[in-house]
C-alpha positions as CSV (number, residue, x, y, z in Angstrom):
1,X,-83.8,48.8,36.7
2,X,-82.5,51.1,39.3
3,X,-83.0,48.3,42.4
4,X,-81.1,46.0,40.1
5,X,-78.2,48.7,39.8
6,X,-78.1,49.9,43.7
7,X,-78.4,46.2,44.5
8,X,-75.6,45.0,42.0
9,X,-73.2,48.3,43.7
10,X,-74.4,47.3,47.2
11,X,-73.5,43.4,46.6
12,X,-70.0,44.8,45.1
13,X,-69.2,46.9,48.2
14,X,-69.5,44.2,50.4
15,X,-67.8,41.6,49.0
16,X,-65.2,43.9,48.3
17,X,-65.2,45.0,52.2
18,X,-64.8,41.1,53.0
19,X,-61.7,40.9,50.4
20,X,-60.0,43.7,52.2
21,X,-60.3,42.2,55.8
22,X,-59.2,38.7,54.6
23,X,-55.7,40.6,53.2
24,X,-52.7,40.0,55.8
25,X,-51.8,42.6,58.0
26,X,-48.1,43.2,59.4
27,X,-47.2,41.9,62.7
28,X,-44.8,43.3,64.9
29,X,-42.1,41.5,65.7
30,X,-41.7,39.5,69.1
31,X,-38.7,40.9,71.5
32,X,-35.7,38.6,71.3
33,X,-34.5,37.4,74.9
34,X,-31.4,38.3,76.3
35,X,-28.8,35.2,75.6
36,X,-27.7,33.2,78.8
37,X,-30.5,34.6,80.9
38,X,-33.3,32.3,82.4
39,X,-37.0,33.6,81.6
40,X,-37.8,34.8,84.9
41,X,-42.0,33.8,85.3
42,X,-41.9,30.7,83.1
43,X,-41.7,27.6,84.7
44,X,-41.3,24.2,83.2
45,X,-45.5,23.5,83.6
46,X,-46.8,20.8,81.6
47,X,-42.9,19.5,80.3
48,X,-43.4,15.9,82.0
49,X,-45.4,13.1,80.4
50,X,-48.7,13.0,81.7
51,X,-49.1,10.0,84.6
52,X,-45.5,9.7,84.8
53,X,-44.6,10.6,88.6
54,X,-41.5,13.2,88.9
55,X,-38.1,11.1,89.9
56,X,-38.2,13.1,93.6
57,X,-41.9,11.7,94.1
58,X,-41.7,9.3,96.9
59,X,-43.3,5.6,96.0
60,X,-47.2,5.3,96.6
61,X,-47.7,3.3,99.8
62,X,-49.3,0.0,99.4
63,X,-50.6,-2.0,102.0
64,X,-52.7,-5.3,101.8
């Protein structure tokens, strides 16, 4: 009877654990950028469609 009782508080303490790490947390908030400023470090990477050449790209050469 007592392995039944240990087991049953054992069993209880760990899903209880698991309840208390699934509980949300407060995040801090993000910084707000200054207004009118460009984000120095960020540039425009990955903003174009892919296989679309840029406008300043000269035409591919093609000879027969």
């Amino acid at each position: 009877m007592l392995k039944f009782v240990i087991l049953g508080v054992a069993s209880l303490a760990f899903v209880g654990t698991a309840v208390a790490a699934d509980l949300p947390q407060p995040q801090p908030q993000p910084a707000a950028a200054p207004v009118g400023k460009y984000p120095l470090g960020k540039w425009p990477v990955g903003k174009s469609p892919v296989g679309k050449y840029p406008v300043a790209a000269p035409a591919p050469l093609v000879t027969k």
